[in-house]
FIROTOR-852306 format. One record per atom (N, C-alpha, C, O): atom name; residue in three letters; residue number from 1; z, y, x. Coordinates in nm, 3 decimals, m for minus. Last residue first. Layout:
# FIROTOR-852306
   site   code   pos         w         v         u
     CA    ALA   NUM         Z         Y         X
...
END
This chain:
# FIROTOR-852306
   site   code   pos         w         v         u
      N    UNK   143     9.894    14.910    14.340
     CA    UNK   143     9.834    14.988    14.395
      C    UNK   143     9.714    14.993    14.459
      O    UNK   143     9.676    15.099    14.510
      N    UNK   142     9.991    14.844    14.024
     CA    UNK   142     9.962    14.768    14.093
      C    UNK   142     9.905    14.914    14.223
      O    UNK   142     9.880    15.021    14.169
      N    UNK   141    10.298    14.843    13.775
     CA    UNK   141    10.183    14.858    13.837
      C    UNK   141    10.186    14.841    13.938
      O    UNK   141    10.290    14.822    14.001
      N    UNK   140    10.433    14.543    13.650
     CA    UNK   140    10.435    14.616    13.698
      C    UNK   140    10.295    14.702    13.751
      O    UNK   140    10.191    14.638    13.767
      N    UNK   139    10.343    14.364    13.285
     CA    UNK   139    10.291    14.380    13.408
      C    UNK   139    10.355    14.474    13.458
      O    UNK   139    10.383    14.552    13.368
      N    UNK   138    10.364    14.270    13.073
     CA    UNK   138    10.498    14.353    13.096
      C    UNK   138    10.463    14.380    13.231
      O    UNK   138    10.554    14.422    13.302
      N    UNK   137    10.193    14.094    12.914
     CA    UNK   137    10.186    14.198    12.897
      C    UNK   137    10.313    14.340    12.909
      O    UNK   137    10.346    14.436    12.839
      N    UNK   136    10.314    13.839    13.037
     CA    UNK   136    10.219    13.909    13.070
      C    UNK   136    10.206    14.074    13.039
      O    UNK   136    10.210    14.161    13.126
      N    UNK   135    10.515    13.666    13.000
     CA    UNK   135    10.556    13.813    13.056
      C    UNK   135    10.412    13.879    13.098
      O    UNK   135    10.406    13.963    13.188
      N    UNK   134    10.443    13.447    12.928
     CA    UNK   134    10.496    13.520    12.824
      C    UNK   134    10.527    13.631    12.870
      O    UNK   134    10.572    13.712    12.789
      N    UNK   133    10.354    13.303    13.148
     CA    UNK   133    10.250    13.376    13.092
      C    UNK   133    10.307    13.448    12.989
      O    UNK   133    10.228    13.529    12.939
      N    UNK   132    10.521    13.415    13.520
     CA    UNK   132    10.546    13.368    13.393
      C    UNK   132    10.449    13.386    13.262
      O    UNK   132    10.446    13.507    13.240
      N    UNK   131    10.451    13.399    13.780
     CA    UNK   131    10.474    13.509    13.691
      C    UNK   131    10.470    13.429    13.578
      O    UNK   131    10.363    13.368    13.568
      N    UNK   130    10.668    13.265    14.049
     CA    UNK   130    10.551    13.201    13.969
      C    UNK   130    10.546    13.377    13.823
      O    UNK   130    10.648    13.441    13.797
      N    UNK   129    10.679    13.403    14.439
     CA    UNK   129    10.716    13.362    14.224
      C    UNK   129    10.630    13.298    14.172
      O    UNK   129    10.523    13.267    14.225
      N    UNK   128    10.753    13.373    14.734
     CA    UNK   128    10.646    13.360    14.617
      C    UNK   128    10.695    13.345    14.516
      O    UNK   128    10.772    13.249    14.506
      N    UNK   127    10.916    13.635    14.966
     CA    UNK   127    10.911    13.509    14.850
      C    UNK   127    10.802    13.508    14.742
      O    UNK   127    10.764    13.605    14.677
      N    UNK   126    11.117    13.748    15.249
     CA    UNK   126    11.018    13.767    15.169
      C    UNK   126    11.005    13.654    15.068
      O    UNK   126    11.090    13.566    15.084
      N    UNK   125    11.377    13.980    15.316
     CA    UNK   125    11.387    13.810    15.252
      C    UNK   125    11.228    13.837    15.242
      O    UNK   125    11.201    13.956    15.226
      N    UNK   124    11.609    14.065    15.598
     CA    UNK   124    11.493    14.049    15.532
      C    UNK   124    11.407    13.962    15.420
      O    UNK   124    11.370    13.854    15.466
      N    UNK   123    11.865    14.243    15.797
     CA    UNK   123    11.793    14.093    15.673
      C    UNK   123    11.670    14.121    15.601
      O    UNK   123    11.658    14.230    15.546
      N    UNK   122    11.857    14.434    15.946
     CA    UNK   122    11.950    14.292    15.977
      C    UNK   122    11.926    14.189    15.887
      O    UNK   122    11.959    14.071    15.899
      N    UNK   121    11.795    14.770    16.042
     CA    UNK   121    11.744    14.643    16.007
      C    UNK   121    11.820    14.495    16.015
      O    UNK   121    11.832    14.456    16.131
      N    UNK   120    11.794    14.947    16.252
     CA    UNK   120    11.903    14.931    16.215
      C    UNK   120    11.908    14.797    16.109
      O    UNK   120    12.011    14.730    16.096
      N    UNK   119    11.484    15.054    16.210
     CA    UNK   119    11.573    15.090    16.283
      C    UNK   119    11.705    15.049    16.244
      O    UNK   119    11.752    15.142    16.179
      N    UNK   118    11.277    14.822    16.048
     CA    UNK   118    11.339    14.929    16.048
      C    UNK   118    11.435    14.914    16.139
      O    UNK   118    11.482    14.804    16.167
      N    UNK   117    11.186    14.526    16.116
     CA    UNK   117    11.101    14.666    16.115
      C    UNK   117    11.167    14.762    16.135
      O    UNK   117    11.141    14.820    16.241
      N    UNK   116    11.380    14.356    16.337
     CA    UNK   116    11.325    14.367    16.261
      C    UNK   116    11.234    14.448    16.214
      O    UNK   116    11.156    14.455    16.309
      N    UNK   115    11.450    14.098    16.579
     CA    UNK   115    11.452    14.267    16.525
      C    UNK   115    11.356    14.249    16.424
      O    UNK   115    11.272    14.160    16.416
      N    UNK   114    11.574    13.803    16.677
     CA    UNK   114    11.545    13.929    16.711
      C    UNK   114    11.567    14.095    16.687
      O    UNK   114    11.644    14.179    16.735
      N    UNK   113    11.618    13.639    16.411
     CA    UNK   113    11.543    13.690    16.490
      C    UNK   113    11.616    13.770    16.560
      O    UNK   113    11.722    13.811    16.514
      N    UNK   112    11.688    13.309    16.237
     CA    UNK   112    11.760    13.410    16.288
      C    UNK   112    11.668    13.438    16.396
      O    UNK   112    11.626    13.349    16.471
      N    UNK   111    11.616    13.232    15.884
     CA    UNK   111    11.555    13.207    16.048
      C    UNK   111    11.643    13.351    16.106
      O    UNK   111    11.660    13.458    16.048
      N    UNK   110    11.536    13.006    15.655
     CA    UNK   110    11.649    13.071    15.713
      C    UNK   110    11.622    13.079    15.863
      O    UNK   110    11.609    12.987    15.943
      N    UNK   109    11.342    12.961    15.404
     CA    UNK   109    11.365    12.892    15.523
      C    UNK   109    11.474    13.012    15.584
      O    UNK   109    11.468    13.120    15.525
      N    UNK   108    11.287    12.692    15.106
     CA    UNK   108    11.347    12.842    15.154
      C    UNK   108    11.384    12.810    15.305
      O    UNK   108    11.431    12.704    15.347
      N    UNK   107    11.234    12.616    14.727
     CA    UNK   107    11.201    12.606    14.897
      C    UNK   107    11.235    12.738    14.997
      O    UNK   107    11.213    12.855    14.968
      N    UNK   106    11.494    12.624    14.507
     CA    UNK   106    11.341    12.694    14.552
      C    UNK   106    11.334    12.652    14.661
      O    UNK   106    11.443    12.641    14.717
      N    UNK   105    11.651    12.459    14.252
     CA    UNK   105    11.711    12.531    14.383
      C    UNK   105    11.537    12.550    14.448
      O    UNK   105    11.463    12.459    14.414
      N    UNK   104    11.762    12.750    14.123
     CA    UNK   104    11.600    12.646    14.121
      C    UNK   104    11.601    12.522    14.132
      O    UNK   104    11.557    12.454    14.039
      N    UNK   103    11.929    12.908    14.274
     CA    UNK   103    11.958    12.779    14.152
      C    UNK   103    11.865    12.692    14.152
      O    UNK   103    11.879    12.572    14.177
      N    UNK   102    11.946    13.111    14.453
     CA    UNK   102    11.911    12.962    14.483
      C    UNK   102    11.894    12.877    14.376
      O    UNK   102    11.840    12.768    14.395
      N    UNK   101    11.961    13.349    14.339
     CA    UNK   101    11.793    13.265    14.370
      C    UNK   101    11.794    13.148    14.415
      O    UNK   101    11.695    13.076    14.427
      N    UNK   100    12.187    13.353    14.263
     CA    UNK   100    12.185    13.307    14.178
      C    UNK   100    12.018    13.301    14.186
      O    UNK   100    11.947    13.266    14.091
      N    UNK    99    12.391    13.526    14.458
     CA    UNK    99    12.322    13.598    14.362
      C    UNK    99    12.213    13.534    14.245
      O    UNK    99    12.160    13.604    14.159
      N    UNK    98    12.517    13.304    14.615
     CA    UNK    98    12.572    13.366    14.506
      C    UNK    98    12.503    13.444    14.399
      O    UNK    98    12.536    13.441    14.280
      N    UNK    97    12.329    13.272    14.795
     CA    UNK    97    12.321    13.152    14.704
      C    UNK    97    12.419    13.220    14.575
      O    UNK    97    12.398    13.192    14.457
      N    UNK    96    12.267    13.491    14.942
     CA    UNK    96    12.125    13.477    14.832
      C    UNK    96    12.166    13.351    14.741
      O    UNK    96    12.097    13.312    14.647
      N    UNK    95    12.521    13.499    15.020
     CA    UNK    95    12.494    13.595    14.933
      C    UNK    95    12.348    13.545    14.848
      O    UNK    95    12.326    13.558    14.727
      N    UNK    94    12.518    13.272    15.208
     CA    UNK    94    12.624    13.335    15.116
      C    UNK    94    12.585    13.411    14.995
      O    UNK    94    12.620    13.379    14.882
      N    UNK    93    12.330    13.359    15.397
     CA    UNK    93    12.282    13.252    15.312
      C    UNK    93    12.383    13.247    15.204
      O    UNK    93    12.336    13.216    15.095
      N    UNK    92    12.510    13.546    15.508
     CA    UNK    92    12.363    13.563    15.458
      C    UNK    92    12.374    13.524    15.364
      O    UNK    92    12.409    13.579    15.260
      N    UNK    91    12.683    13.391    15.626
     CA    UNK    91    12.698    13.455    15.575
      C    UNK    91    12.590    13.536    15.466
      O    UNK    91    12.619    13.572    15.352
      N    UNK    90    12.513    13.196    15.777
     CA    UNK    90    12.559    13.148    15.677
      C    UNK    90    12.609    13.264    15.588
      O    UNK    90    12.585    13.248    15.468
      N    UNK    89    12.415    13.372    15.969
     CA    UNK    89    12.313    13.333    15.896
      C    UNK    89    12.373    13.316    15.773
      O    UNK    89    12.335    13.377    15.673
      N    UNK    88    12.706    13.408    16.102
     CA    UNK    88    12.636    13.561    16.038
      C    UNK    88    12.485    13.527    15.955
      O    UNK    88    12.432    13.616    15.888
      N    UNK    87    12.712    13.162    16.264
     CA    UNK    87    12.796    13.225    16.124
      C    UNK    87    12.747    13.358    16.024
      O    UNK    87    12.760    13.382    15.904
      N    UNK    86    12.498    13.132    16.382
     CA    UNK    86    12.502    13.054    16.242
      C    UNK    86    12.595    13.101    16.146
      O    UNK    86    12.593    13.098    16.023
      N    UNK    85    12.413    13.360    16.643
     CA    UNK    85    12.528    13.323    16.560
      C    UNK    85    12.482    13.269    16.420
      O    UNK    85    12.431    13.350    16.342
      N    UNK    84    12.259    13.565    16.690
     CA    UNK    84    12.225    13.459    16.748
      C    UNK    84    12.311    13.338    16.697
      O    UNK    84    12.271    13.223    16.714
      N    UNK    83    12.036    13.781    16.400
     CA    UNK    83    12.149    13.724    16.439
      C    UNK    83    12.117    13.604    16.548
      O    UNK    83    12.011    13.543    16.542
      N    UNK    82    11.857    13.919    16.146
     CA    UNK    82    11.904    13.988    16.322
      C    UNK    82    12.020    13.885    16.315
      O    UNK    82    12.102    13.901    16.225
      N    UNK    81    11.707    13.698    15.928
     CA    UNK    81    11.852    13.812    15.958
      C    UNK    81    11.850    13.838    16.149
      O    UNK    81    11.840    13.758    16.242
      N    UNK    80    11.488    13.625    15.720
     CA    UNK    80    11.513    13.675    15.800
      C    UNK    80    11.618    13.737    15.841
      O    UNK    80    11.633    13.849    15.791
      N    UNK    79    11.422    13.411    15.472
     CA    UNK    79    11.501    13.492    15.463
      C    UNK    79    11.550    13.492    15.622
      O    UNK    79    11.625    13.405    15.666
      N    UNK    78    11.171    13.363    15.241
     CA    UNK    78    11.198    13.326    15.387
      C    UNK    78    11.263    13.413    15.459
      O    UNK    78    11.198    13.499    15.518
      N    UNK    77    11.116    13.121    14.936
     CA    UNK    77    11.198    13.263    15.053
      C    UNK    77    11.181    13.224    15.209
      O    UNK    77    11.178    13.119    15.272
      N    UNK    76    10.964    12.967    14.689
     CA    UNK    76    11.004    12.982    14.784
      C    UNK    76    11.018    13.106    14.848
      O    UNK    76    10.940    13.197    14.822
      N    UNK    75    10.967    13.045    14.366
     CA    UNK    75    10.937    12.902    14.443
      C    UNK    75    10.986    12.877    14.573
      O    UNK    75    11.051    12.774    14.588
      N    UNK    74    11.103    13.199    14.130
     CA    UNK    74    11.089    13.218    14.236
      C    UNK    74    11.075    13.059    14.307
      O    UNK    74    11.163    12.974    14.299
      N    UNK    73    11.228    13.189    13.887
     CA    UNK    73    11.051    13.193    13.895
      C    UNK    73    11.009    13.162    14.033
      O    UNK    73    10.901    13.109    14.058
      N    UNK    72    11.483    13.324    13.848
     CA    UNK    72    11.453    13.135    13.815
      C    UNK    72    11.307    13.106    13.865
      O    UNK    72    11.276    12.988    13.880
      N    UNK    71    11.509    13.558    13.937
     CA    UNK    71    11.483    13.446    14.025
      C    UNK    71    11.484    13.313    13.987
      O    UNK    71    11.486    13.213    14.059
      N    UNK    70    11.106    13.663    13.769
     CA    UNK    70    11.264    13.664    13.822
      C    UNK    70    11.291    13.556    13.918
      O    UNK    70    11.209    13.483    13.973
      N    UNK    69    10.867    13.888    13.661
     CA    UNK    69    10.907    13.760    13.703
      C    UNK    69    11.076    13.788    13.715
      O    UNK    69    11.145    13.885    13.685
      N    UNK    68    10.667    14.093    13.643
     CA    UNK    68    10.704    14.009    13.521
      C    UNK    68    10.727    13.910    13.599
      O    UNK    68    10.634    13.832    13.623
      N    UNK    67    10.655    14.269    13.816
     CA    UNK    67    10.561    14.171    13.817
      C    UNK    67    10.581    14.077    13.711
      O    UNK    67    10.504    13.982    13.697
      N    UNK    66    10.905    14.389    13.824
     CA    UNK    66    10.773    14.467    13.843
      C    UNK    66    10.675    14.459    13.837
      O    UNK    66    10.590    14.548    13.841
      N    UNK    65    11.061    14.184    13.887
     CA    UNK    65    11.093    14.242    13.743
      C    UNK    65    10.939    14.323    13.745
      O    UNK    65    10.866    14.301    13.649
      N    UNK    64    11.045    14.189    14.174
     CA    UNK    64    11.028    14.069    14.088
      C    UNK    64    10.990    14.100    13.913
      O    UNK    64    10.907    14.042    13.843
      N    UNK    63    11.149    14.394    14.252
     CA    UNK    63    11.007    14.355    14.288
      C    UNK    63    10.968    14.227    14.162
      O    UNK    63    10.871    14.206    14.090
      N    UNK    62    11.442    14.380    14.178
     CA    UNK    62    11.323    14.465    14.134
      C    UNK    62    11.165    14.478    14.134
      O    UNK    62    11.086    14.538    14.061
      N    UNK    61    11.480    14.154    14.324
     CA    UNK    61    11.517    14.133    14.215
      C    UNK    61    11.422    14.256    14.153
      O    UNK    61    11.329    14.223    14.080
      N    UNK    60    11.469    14.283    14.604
     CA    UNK    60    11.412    14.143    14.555
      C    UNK    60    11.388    14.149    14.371
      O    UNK    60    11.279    14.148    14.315
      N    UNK    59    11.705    14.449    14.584
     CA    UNK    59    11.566    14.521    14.609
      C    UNK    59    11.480    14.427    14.539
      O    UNK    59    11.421    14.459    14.436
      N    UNK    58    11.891    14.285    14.551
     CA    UNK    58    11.893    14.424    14.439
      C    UNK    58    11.749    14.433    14.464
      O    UNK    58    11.671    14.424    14.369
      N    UNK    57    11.819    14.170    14.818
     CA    UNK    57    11.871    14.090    14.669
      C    UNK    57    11.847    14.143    14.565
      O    UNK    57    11.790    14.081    14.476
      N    UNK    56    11.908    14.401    14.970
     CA    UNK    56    11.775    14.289    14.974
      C    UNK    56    11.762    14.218    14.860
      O    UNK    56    11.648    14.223    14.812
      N    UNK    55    12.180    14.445    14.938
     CA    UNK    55    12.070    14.545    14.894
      C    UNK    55    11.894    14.485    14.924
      O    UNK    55    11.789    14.541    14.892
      N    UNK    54    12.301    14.175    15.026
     CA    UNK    54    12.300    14.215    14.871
      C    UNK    54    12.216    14.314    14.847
      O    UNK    54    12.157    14.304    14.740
      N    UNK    53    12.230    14.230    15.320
     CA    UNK    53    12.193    14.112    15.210
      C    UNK    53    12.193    14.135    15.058
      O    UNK    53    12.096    14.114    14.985
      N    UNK    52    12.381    14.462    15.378
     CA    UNK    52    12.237    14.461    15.379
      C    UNK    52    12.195    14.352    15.284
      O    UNK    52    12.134    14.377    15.181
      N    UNK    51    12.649    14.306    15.342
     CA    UNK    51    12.596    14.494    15.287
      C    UNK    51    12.445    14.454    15.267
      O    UNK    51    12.398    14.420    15.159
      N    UNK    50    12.605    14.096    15.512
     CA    UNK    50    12.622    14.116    15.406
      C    UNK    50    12.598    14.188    15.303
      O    UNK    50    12.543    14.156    15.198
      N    UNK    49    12.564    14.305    15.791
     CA    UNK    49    12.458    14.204    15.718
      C    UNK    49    12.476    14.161    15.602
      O    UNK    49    12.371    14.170    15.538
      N    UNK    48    12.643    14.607    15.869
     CA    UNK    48    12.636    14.511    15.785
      C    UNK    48    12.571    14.404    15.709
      O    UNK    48    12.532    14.410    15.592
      N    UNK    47    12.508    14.794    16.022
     CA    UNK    47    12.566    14.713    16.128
      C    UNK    47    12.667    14.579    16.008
      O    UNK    47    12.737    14.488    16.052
      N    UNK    46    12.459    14.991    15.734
     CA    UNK    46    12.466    14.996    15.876
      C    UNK    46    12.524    14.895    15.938
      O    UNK    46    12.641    14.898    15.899
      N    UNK    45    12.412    14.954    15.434
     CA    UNK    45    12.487    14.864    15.521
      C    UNK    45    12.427    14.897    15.652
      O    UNK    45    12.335    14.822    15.685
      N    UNK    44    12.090    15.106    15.384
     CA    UNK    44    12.207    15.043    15.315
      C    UNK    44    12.298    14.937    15.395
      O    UNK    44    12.244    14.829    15.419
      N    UNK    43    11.883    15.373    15.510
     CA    UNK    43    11.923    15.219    15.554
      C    UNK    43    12.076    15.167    15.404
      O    UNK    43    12.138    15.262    15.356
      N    UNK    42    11.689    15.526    15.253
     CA    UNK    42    11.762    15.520    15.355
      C    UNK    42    11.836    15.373    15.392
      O    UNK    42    11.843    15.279    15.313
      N    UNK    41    11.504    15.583    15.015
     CA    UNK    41    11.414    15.480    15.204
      C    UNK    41    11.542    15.513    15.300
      O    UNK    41    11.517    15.529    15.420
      N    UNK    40    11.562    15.637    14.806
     CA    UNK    40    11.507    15.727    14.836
      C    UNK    40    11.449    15.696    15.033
      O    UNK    40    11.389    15.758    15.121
      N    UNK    39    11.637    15.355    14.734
     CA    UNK    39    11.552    15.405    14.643
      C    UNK    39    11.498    15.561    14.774
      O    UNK    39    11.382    15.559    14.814
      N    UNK    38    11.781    15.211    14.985
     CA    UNK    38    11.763    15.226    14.913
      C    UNK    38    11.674    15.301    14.852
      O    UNK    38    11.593    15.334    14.939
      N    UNK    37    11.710    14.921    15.194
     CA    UNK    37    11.638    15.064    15.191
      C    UNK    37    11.735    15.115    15.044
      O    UNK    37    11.764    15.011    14.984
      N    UNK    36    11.666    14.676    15.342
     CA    UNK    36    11.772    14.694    15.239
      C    UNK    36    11.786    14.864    15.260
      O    UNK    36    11.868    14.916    15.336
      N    UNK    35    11.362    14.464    15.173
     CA    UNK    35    11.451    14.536    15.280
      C    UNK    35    11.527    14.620    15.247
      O    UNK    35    11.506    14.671    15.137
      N    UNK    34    11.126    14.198    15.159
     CA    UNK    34    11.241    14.345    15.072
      C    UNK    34    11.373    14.318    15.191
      O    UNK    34    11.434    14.229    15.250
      N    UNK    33    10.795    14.149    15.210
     CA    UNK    33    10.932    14.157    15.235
      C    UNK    33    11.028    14.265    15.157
      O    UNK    33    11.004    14.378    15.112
      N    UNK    32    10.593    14.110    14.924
     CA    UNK    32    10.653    14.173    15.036
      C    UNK    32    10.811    14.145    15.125
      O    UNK    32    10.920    14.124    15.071
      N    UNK    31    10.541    13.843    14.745
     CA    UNK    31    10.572    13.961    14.730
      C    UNK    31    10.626    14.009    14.898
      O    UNK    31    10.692    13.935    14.971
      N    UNK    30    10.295    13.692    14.534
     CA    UNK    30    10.349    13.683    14.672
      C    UNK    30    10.385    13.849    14.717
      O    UNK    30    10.307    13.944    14.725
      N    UNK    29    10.307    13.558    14.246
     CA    UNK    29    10.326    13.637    14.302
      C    UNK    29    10.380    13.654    14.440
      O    UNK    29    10.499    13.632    14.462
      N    UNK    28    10.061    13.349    14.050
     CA    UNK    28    10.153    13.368    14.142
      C    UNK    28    10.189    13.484    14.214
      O    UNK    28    10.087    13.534    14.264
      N    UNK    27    10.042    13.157    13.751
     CA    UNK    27     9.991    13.306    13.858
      C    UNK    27    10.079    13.305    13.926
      O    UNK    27    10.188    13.265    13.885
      N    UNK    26     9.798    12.861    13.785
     CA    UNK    26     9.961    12.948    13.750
      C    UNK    26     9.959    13.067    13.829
      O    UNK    26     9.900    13.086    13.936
      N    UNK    25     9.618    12.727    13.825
     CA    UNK    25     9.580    12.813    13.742
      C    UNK    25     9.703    12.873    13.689
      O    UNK    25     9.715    12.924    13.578
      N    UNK    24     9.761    12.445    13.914
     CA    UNK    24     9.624    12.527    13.934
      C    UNK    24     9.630    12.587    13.771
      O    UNK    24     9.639    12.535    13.660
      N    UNK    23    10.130    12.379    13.900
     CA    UNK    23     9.978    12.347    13.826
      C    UNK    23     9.871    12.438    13.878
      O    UNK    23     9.924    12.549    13.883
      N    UNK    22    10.356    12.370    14.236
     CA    UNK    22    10.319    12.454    14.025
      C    UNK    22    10.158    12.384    13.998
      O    UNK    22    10.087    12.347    14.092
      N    UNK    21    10.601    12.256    14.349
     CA    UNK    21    10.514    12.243    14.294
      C    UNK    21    10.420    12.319    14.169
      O    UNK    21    10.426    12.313    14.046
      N    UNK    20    10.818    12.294    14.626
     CA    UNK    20    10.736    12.319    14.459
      C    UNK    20    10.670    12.298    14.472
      O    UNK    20    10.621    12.296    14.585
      N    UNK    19    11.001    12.133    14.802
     CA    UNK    19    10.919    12.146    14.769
      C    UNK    19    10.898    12.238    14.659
      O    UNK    19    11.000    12.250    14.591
      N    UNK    18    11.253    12.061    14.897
     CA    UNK    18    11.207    12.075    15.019
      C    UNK    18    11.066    12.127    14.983
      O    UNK    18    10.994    12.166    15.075
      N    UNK    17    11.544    12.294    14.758
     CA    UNK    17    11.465    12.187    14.750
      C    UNK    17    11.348    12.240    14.877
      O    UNK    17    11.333    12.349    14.933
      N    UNK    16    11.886    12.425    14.869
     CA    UNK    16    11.753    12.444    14.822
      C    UNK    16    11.677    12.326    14.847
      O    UNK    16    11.713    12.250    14.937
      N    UNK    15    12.171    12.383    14.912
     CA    UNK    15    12.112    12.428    14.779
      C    UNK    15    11.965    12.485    14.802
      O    UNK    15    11.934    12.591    14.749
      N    UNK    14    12.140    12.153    15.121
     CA    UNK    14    12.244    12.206    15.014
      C    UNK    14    12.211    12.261    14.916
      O    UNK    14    12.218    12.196    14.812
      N    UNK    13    11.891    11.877    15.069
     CA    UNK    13    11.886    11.999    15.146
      C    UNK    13    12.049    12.050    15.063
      O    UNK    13    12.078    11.995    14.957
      N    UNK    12    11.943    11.544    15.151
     CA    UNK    12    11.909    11.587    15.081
      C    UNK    12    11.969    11.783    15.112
      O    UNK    12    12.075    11.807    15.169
      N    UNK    11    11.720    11.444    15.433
     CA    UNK    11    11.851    11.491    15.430
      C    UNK    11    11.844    11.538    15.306
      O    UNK    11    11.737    11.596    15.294
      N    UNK    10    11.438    11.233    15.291
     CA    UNK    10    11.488    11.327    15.403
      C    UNK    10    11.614    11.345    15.372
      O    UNK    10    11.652    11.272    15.281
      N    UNK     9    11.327    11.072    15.130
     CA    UNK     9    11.358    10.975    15.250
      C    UNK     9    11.405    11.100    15.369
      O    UNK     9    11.409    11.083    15.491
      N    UNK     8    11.248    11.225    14.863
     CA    UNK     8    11.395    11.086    14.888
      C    UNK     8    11.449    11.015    15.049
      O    UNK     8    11.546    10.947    15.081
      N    UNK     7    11.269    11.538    14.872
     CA    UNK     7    11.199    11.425    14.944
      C    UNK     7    11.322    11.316    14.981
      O    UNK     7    11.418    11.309    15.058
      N    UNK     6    11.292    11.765    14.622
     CA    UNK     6    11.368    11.692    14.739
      C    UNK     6    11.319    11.559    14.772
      O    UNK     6    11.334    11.469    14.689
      N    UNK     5    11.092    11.962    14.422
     CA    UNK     5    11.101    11.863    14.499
      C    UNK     5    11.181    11.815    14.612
      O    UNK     5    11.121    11.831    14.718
      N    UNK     4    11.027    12.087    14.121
     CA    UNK     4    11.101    12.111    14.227
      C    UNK     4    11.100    12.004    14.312
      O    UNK     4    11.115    11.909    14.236
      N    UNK     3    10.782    12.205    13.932
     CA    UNK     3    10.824    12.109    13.968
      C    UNK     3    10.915    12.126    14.111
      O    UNK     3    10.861    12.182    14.206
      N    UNK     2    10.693    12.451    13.695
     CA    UNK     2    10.728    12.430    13.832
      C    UNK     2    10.816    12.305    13.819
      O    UNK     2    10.900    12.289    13.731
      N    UNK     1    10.636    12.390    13.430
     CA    UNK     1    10.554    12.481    13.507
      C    UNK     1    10.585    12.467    13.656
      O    UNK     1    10.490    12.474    13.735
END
């Protein structure tokens, strides 16, 4: 269902591929950014990007489930952090490879901004899935 792709004549990537691929007529889920809110919309990890990373991850991971998917499903991320520093990316990038969305390994881009939406804000991931057809009838609702 998904084809992963590292391009023979580029750098081969650490843990993510430079491509997917899925077939016409695969469902796909393009999901919101997830942000590290918890359940009742308060910040998680103040002035912690790590903190924050893992409650992006938790968050991710629920969006995903909501839609009949997961992170083996997941094609590509684009994982936003407040930082001018590679170390505080890598740190990041720490956590989405530990929590086991990199495996795929998925297409994925890593970008250090600025700011973000919320007040206090430091990571952000957004990402397409593939929904899987055996999880159909486990649909999240829709608004």
């Amino acid at each position: 269902m998904i084809r992963r792709v590292t391009a023979p004549g580029l750098f081969p990537p650490p843990t993510y591929s430079h491509a997917s691929v899925v077939e016409a007529g695969t469902r796909l889920a393009f999901l919101a950014g997830s942000v590290p809110l918890d359940a009742r919309g308060e910040l998680v990890g103040a002035g912690d990007p790590v903190r924050q990373a893992e409650q992006v991850i938790a968050n991710l991971a629920e969006q995903l489930r909501a839609v009949g998917s997961d992170f083996a499903h997941v094609l590509s991320t684009d994982v936003y952090v407040v930082a001018s520093e590679p170390a505080v990316l890598g740190a990041v990038w720490d956590v989405v490879e530990a929590s086991g969305l990199s495996a795929g390994p998925h297409a994925s881009t890593l970008v250090g901004v600025a700011c973000l939406g919320y007040t206090g804000q430091l990571v952000e991931i957004t990402a397409t899935a593939v929904v899987p057809e055996e999880e159909e009838g486990e649909e999240g609702e829709s608004a």
